[in-house]
C-alpha positions, 0 to 999 in steps of 0.5 A: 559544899558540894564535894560534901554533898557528894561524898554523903550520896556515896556514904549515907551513914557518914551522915549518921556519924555526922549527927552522932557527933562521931569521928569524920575524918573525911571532912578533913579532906574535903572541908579543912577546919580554918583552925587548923595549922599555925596561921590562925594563932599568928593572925589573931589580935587580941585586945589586951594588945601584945603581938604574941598574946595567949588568949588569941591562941587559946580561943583558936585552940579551944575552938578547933577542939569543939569543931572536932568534936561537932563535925556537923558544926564544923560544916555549917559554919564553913557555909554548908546550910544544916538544913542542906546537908541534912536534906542531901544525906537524908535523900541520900539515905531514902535512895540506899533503903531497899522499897517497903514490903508491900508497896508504896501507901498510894499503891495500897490505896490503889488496890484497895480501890480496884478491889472494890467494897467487900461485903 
């Protein structure tokens, strides 16, 4: 989870690609999905009750499909909370946005003050 909160700092508009549901190939690096690979499909049971049954391989198979087509997903079901992830790429983002012309709302306010009424 961390090694994805860092990664999103570094790369705000990962978070973007995340949320568009676009491809993140990044993630395969840091968090690989469970349901990648062969060893899944072998350690499944299914009710039915056959050793190398169908249905187990199936599941997994359409499973993986829809994680990569969620990445987001993805990450949340390995334990990265949703509202973390996106509190970190959202902050990530608020650090990379250049200042708002102008100044802050309370700096405006200051000067409105310091000014006095006009009359």
């Amino acid at each position: 989870r961390e090694a994805v909160l860092a990664y999103l700092e570094e790369d705000p508009q990962a978070l973007y690609r995340l949320l568009a549901a676009q491809d993140a190939l990044w993630l395969a690096e840091l968090a690989p999905s469970p349901l990648q690979g062969e060893e899944p499909a072998a350690d499944a049971r299914c009710p039915c009750g056959q050793r190398a049954c169908g249905h187990a391989a199936a599941l997994l198979a359409a499973a993986a499909l829809r994680l990569a087509a969620e990445p987001l997903q993805q990450l949340t079901q390995r334990g990265g909370p949703r509202e973390a992830l996106l509190a970190g790429g959202f902050d990530a983002w608020a650090k990379a946005a250049p200042p708002p012309a102008g100044g802050s709302a309370a700096e405006q306010a200051t000067r409105a003050k310091e000014k006095g009424p006009s009359g």
